[in-house]
C-alpha positions as CSV (number, residue, x, y, z in Angstrom):
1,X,-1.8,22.9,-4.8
2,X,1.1,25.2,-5.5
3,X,4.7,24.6,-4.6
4,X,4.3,27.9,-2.4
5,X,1.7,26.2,0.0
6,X,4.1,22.3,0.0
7,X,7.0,22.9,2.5
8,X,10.1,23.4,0.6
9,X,12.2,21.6,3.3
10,X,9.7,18.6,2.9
11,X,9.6,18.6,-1.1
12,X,13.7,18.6,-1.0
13,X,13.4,15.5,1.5
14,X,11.2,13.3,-0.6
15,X,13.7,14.5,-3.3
16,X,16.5,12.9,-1.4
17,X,14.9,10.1,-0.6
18,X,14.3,8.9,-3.7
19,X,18.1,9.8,-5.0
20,X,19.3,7.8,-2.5
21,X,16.6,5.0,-2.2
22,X,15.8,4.6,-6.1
23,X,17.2,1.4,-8.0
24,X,16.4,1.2,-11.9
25,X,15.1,-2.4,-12.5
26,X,18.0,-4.4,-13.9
27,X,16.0,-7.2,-15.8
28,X,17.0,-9.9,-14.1
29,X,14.6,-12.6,-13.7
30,X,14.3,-14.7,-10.3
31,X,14.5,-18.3,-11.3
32,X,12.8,-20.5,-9.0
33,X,14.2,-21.2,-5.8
34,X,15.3,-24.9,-5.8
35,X,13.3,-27.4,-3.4
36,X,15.5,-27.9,0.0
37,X,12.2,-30.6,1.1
38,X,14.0,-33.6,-0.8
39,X,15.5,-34.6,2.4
40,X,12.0,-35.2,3.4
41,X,11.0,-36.4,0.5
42,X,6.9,-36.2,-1.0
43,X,5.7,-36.3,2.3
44,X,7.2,-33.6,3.8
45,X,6.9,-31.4,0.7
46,X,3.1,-32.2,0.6
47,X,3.3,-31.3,4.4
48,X,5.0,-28.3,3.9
49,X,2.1,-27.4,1.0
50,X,-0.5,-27.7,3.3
51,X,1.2,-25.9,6.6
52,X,1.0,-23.1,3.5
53,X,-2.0,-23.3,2.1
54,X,-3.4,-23.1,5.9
55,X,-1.5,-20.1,6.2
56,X,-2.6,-18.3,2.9
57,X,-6.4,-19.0,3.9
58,X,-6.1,-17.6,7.2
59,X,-4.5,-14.2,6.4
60,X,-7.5,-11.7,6.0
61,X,-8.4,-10.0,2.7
62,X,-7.7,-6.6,2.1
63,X,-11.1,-5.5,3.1
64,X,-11.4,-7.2,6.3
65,X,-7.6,-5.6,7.2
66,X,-9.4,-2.3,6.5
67,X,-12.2,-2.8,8.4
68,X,-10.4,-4.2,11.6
69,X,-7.9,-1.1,11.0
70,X,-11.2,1.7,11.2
71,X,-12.2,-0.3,14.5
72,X,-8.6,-0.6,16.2
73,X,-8.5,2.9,15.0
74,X,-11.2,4.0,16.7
75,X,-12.2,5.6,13.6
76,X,-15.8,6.8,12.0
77,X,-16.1,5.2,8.4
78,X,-17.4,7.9,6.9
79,X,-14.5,10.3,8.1
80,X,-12.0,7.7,6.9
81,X,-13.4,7.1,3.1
82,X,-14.2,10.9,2.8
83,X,-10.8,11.8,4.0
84,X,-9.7,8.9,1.4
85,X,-11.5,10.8,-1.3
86,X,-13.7,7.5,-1.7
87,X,-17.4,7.4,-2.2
88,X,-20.3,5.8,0.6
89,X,-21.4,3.8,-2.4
90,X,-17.6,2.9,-3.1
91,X,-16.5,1.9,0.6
92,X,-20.0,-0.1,0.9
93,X,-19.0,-2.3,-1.8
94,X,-15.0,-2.3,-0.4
95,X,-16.9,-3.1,2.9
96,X,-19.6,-5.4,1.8
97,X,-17.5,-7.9,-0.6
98,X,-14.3,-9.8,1.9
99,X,-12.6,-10.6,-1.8
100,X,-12.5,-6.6,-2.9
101,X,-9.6,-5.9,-4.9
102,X,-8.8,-2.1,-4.8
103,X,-6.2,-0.1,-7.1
104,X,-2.7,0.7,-5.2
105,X,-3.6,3.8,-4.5
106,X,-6.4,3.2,-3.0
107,X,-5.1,1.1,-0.8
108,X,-2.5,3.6,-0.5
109,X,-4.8,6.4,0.2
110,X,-6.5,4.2,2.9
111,X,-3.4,3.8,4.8
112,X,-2.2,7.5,5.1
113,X,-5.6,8.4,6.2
114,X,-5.4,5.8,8.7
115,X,-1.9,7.2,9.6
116,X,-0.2,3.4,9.3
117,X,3.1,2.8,10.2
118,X,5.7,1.9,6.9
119,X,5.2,-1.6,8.0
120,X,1.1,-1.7,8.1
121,X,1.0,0.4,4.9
122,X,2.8,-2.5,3.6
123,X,0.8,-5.3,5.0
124,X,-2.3,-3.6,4.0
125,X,-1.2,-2.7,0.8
126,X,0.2,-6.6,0.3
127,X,-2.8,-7.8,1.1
128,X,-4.7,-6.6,-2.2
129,X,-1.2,-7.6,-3.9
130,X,1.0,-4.5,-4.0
131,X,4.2,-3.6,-2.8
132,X,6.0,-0.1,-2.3
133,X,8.8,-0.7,-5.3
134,X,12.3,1.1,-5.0
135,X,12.1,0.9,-8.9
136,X,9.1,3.5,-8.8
137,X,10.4,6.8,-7.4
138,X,6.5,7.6,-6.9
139,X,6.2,4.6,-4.5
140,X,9.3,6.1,-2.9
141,X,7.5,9.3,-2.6
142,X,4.6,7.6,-1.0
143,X,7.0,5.4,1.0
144,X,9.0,8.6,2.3
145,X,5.9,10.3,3.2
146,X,4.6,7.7,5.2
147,X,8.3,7.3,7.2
148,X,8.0,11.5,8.0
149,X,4.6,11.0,8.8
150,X,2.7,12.9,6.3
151,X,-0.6,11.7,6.8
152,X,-2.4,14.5,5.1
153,X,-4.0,12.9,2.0
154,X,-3.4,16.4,-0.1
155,X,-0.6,17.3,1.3
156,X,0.7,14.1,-0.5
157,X,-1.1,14.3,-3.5
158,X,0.6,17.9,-3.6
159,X,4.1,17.1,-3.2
160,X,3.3,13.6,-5.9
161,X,2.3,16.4,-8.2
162,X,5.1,18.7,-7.6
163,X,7.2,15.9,-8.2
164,X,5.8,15.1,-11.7
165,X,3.4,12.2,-10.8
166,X,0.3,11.1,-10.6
167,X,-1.7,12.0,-7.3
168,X,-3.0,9.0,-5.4
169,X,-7.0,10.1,-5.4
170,X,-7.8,11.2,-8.7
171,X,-8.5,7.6,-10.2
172,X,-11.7,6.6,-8.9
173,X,-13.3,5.9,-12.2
174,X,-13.4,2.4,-13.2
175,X,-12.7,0.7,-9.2
């Protein structure tokens, strides 16, 4: 898509965005956060690890967060992957298989179809182990989009491109 056809006023708003949101990574490595459970000594840390491990197993996958999304929704399937720029054959094995692991953009692509909210793109996105970065001005892109509520899949992948990145739907290769 041409720049004629992206909304100038749009295009200079993402641009913003990211100028003002955008922090280089510095290289500085989180050390491990100290153990504040001494006080309850290998009891309560061993409590505290299974209060978390009962946590982590009861979160959903990425796939059943998609699923439940299409029902809240109210959404057909089919309009949802097509509108993704996903395959029936790829959404049947997203569907089919609770521990699917999909690409970020993928999962990103699912969420602006789906027209989520910052914060669901976030926790759907988290659940297949991704994260919108302020160190990646295209995940700013994305992440500005989704706050302006551009939920058009190529209007997005327009303005990604007009910006000098990589689209969100043309890796569907090797998933």
């Amino acid at each position: 898509m041409s720049k004629g056809k992206i909304s100038d006023t749009l295009l200079q708003t993402v641009e913003k965005y990211i100028q003002k949101h955008y922090t280089p990574e510095s290289g500085i490595r989180w050390a491990r956060q100290p153990d504040t459970s001494d006080s309850f000594g290998k009891t309560g840390r061993a409590i505290k690890n299974i209060i978390s491990t009962m946590l982590n197993l009861r979160s959903k996958t990425f796939s059943e967060r998609l699923i439940a999304l299409i029902d809240k929704r109210g959404c057909k399937p089919s309009d949802v992957y097509t509108k993704a720029g996903i395959t029936k054959q790829h959404f049947s094995k997203i569907k089919l298989n609770t521990d699917y692991q999909p690409s970020k953009e993928t999962a990103l692509a699912f969420a602006i179809v789906l027209k989520l909210s910052l914060a669901e793109t976030k926790d759907l996105i988290g659940s297949a182990g991704f994260t919108l970065s302020h160190s990646s001005r295209r995940d700013l892109a994305v992440e500005c989009l989704i706050r302006e509520k551009v939920y058009n899949l190529d209007t997005v992948n327009a303005i990604l491109y007009e910006l000098g990145f990589e689209p969100l739907t043309n890796r569907r290769g090797a998933e």
